[in-house]
Each structure stands twice: as C-alpha cells, then as structure tokens.
C-alpha positions in Angstrom: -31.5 -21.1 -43.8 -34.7 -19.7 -42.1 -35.7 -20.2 -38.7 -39.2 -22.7 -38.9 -40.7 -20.6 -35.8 -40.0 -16.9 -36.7 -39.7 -17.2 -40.9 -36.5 -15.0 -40.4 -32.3 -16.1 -41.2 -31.2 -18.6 -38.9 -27.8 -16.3 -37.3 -24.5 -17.5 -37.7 -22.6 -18.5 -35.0 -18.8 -16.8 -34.8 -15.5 -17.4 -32.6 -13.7 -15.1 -30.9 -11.5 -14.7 -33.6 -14.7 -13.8 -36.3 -14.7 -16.7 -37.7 -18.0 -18.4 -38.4 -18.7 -22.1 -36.9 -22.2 -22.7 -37.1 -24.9 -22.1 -39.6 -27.3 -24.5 -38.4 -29.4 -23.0 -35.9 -30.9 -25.1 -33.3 -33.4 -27.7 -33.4 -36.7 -26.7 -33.2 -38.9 -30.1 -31.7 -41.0 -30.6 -30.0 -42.8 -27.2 -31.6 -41.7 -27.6 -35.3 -39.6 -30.0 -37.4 -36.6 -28.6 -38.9 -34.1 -25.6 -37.2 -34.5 -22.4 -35.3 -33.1 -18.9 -34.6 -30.9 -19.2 -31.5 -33.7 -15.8 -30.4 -36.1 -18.5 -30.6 -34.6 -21.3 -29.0 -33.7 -19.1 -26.2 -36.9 -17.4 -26.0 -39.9 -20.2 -27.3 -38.4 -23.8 -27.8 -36.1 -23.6 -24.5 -38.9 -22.4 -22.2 -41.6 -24.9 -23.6 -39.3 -27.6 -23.0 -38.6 -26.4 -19.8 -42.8 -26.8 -19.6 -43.4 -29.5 -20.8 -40.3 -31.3 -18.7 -42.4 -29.9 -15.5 -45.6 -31.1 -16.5 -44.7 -34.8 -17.2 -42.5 -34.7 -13.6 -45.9 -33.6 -11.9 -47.6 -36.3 -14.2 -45.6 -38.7 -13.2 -45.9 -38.0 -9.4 -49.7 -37.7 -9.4 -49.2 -40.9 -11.0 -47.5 -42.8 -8.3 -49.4 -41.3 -5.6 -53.5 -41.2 -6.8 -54.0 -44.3 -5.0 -52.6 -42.9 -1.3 
C-alpha cells in the first residue's frame, strides 16, 4: 500500500517479538482520503490537526465574545 501524502510504502507495523500487526498505515483526513506513512502522520497529518483543532477553539471563542 502507498502512503496518499508521500507516494512512498506505507511501513509495517511489528511486535516485540518481529511479528508484523499492522499494514494499514494511518488515516490520512482531513489532508487526503485514503492512508498514510506513520513519517507522515507524525510529521504532516498530526501537526495540521493539531492546527486546525487550535484554530476552530479560537473560532469558537471570538465567537462567543465579539459582542462584549
């Protein structure tokens, strides 16, 4: 599978044992539909969610206090 951000192969998750558990990646929304790289997750999707969470919370409070 390849990661919808960075074109790349979506890494495989192992246990401590070496035995592989996840395939998947992670998902990629809001940026992209389908799955990601867990470097991009961590690195793009993660931090622009982080964003975007920020944003709407100041949103919100400029909302409830523009007529003060």
């Amino acid at each position: 599978m390849m990661c919808v951000i960075c074109k790349d192969e979506i890494d495989k998750q192992y246990n401590a044992d070496g035995v592989m558990y996840w395939d998947q990646g992670h998902s990629a929304e809001p940026l992209a539909n389908g799955r990601c790289c867990t470097n991009c997750n961590d690195e793009i999707v993660i931090p622009y969610r982080m964003t975007d969470m920020k944003m709407t919370m100041v949103g919100n409070l400029y909302e409830e206090n523009k007529d003060e």
